[in-house]
N, C-alpha and C positions, 0 to 999 in steps of 0.2 A: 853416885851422882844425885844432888836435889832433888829435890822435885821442881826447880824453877827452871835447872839447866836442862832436863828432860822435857818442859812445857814445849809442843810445839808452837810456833809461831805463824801467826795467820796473816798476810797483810791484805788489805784492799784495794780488787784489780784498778789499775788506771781508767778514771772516767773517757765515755767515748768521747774524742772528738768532734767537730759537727764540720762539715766542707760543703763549698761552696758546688754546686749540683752542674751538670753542663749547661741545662737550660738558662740556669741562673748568670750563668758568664755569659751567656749570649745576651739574655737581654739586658745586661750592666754594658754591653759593646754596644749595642743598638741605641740605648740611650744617649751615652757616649756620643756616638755618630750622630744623631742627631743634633744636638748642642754645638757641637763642631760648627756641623751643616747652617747652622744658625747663628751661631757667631761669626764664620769665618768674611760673609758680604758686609757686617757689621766693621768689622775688624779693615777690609780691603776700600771701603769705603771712607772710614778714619783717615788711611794713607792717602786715599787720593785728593781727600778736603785738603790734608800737609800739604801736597805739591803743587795742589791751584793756590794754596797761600804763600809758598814759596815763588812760583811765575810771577803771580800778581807783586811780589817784593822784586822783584827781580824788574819787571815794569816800573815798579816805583820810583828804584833806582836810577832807571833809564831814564824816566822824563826828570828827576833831579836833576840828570848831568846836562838834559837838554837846558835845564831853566839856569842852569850854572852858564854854562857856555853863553846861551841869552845874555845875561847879566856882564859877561865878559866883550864880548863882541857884538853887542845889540841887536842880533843877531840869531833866529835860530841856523843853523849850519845848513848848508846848501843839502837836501836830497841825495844829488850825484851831481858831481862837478865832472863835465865835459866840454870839450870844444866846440863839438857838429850833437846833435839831435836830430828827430828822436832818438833816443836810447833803443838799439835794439836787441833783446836780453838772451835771445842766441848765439847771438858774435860775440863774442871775449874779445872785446876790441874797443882801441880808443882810451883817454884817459882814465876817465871812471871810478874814480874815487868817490865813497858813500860815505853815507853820515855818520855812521858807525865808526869811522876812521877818524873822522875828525873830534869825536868826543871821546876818543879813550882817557885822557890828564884825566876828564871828570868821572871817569868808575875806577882810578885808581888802577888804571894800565898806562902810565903815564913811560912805562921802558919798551911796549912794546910801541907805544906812537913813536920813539924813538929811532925804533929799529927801519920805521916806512920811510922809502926814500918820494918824498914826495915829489920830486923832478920826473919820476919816471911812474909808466902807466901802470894799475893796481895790479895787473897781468905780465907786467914786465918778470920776466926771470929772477933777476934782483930780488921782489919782492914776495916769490913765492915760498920764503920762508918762513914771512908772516901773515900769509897768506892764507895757512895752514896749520896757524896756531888758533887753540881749544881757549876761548872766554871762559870760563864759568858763569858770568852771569847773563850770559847768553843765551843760557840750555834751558831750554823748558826741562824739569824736574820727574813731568811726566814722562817725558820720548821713550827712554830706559835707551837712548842712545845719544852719542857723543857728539853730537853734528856741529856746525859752524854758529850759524843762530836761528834762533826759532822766532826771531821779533822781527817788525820789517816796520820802515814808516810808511804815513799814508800820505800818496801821489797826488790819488785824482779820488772824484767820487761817483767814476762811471770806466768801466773797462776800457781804457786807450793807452797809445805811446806813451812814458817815460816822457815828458816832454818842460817847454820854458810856460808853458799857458796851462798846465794844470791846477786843478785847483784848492787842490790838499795845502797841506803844508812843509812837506820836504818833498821836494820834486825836482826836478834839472835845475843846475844852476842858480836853486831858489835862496832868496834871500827876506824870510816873511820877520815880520818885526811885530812883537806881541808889546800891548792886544791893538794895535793900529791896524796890522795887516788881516784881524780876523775879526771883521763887524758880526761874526754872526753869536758872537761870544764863544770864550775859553773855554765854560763848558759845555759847549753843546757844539766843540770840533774836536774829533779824535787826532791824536798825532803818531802814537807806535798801538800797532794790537799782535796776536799771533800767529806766526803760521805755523801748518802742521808738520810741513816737510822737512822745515830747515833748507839751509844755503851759506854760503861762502860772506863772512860778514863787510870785508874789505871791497866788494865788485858793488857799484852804485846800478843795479839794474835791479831784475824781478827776485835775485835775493834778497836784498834790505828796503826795496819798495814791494807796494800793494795796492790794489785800491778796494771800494767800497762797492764795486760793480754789480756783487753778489752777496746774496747774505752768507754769514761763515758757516754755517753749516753745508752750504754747497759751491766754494770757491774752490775747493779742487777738483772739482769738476771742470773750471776752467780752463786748466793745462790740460785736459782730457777731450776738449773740444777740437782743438787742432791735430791730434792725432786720428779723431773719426770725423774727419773736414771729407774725406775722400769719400766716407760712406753715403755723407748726407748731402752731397754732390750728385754720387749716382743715382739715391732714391730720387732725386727732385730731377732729372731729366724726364721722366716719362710726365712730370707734372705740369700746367700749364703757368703757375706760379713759383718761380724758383724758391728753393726754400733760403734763410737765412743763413749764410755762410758762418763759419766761426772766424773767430778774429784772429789775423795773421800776427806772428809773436805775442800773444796774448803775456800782459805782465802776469797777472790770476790775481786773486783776492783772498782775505782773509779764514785761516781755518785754524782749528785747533783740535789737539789731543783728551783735552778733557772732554767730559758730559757735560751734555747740555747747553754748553754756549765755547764764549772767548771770553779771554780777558783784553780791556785796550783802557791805553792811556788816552788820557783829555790833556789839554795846554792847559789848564787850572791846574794842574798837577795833580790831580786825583785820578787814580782808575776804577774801573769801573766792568761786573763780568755780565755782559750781552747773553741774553738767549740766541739760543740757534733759529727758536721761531719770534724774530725781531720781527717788526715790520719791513721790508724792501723798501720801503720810497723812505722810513725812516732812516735806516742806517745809508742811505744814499746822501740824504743832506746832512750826517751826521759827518760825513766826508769832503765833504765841503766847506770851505769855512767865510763864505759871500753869498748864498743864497738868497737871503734875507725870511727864508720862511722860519715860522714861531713854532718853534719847538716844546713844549710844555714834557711832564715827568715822563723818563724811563725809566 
């Protein structure tokens, strides 16, 4: 044997490793969590800017089909077409066709206006097919629910009856004619803004109308009035001034899903998104479209 084949052979051991320590993966998770923690309001916030851009196109669109319809019929479309008034928005009764109904050709629902038999009342049997059919551009973006619609036009610009003497611009049997029928100017009268709850888009009462009674940060409150009617009854007996009743069939007023405000269209065709802390007497003549009071910026 050699001497090279007898050499023993030495090799050198494997360098250590080096690993990551437990403390050390904690606080690579902690950092981690943090950044999350901070991104993620960042991130939820992003999405919610999308769907108040999406509503507010979705409004866009609405007052297009209204200024179409205008253009066709001189006309913006009646509120709610009925025979007797007031409109009272707990009886499912009576004609009652809304404005919604009559401008589907202009958002390109031109099969389901087809499908309404309009001889017969919005509640008739007949029509509860369509009754119960999903707009899409109805849906506010934000609800994360599929409701009838989230838009409603404006009546009056003080809580009362559905009625032929209100003073909005889609109200009973109305027939207002722009900008003749609106001296107080285009843009400074709203005509569609949001509601929070949703409702049945085809019934011309406190689904597809609203008014300006309250500011939208506390219009649902209004339908919340007549259910503690009873309560604020009995506290005012023992008083020697009765207290202020709430209002019987209340239509309600304007709310919405997003922060911070609403969005509502103007007859100029622009919309526009309202703080929740509007002024009250402002958004009251903003609903109105004959006041004659001078409106300067909002």
């Amino acid at each position: 044997m050699s001497n090279e084949q007898s050499r023993t052979v030495f090799t050198k051991p494997p360098a250590h490793r080096p690993a990551f320590t437990l403390v050390e993966v904690l606080v690579v998770v902690a950092i981690i969590s943090v950044l999350v923690a901070l991104l993620l309001p960042a991130v939820q916030g992003t999405r919610e800017a999308a769907r108040r851009m999406q509503c507010r196109n979705n409004l866009l669109n609405l007052n297009l089909a209204l200024q179409n319809y205008h253009s066709a019929h001189r006309t913006l479309p009646p509120g709610s077409v009925d025979f007797a008034g007031p409109i009272v928005s707990s009886q499912k009764t009576g004609y009652r066709m809304s404005w919604l109904a009559q401008i589907l050709p202009y958002i390109d629902e031109g099969n389901v206006h087809r499908r309404i038999d309009f001889g017969l009342s919005a509640f008739d049997p007949a029509n509860q097919q369509v009754f119960a059919h999903k707009i899409p551009l109805l849906i506010c973006p934000s609800s994360g629910r599929a409701s009838m619609t989230f838009y409603a036009g404006v009546h009056h610009d003080v809580e009362a009856p559905i009625d032929v003497d209100n003073h909005g611009v889609l109200f009973l049997n109305s027939r207002v004619r722009l900008p003749e029928d609106v001296p107080d100017g285009l843009a400074y009268t709203m005509i569609v803004g949001e509601t929070g709850g949703g409702g049945h888009w085809l019934a011309g009462d406190s689904e597809t109308l609203r008014n300006t009674g309250a500011a939208p940060s506390t219009a649902i409150a209004l339908r919340e009035l007549q259910a503690s009617a009873g309560n604020a009854e009995s506290a005012s007996e023992s008083e020697s001034e009765p207290a202020a009743a709430a209002p019987q069939n209340p239509v309600g007023g304007f709310s919405s899903i997003h922060h911070g405000g609403s969005n509502f269209a103007f007859c100029d065709g622009n919309v526009k998104f309202l703080s929740e802390n509007i002024d009250v007497d402002l958004f009251h003549r903003l609903g109105h479209r004959d006041d004659g009071s001078l409106i300067g910026a909002f």
